[in-house]
C-alpha positions as CSV (number, residue, x, y, z in Angstrom):
1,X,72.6,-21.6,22.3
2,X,69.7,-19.5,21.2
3,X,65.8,-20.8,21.1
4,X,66.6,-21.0,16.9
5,X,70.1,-23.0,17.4
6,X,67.7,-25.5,19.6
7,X,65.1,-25.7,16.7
8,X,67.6,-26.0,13.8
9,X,69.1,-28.6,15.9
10,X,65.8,-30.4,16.4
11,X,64.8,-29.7,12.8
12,X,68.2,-31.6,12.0
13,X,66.8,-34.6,14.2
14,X,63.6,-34.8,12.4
15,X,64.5,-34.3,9.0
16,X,67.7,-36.7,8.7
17,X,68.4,-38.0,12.6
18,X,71.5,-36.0,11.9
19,X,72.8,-37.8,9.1
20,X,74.2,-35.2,6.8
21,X,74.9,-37.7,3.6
22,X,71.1,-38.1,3.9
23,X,69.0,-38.2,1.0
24,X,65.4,-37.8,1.2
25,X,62.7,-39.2,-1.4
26,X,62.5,-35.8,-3.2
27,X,66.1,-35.2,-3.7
28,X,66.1,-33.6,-0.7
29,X,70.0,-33.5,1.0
30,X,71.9,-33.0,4.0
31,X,71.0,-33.0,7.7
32,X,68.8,-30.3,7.1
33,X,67.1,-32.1,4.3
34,X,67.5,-29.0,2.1
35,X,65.2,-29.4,-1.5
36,X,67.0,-28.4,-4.6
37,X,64.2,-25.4,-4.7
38,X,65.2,-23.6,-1.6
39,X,69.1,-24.1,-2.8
40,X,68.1,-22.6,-5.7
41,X,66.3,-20.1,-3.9
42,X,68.9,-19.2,-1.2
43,X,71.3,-18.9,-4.7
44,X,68.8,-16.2,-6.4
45,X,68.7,-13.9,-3.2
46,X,72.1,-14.7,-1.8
47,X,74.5,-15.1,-5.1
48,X,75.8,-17.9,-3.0
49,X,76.4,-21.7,-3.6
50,X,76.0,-24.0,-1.1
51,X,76.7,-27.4,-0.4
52,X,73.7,-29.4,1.1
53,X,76.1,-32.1,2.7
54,X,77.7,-29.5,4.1
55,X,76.4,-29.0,7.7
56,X,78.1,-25.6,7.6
57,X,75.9,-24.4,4.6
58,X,72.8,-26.5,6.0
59,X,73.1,-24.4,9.3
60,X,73.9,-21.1,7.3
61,X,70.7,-21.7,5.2
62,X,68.5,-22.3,7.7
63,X,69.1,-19.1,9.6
64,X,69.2,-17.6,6.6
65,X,65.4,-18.1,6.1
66,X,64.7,-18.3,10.1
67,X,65.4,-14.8,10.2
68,X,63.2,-13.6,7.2
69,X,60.4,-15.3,9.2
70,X,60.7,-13.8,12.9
71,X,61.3,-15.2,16.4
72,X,58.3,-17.4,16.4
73,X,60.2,-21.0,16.0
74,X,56.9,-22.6,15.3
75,X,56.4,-20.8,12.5
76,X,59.9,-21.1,11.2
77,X,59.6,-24.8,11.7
78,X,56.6,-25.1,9.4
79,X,57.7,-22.6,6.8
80,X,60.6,-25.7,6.5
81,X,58.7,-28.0,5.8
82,X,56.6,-26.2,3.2
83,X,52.8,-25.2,3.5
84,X,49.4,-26.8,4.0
85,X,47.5,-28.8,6.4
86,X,50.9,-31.6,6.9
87,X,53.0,-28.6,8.8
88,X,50.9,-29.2,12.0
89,X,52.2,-32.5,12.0
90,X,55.6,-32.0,11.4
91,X,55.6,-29.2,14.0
92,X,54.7,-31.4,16.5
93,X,57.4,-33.8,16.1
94,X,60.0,-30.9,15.9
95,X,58.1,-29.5,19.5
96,X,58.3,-33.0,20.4
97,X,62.3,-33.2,19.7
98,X,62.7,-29.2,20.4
99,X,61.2,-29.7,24.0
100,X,63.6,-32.8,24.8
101,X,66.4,-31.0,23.9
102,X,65.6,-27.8,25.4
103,X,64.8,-28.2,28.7
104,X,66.8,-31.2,29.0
């Protein structure tokens, strides 16, 4: 698996503890948690529909975007989970996770 395969995975952890009929308290969806703003986004530059329960799409999403932000999988990790000062945090429970999983 590749350092962003380990993150998504983590990310997956975080989000939904891998739980991909999850539903989060914004609508969010899947085991990816994936907000009906970035589905609509990934729709306008992608002219493709996905399926947030689908842990297929979720996976195919998320690299989608990981790749438009570089090999830096801190960085990707925040951009996730949106801006502002509550990425550090949510970072350092997908390091937390990521770290467990990785060197395990």
């Amino acid at each position: 698996m590749s350092d962003i395969e380990f993150l998504y995975y983590a990310v997956c952890i975080v989000e939904s503890n891998l739980d991909s009929t999850a539903i989060g308290k914004n609508n969010d969806r899947g085991i990816a948690q994936i907000t009906p703003i970035l589905e609509r986004d990934y729709f306008n530059r992608t002219g493709q529909h996905i399926d947030p329960f689908s842990t297929k799409d979720s996976e195919k999403v998320f690299m989608y975007y990981a790749e438009k932000r570089g090999p830096e999988i801190e960085r990707i990790a925040k951009k996730w989970n949106g801006s502002g000062p509550k990425t550090e945090i949510y970072w350092q429970k997908v390091e937390k996770v990521f770290n467990k999983i990785y060197y395990y």
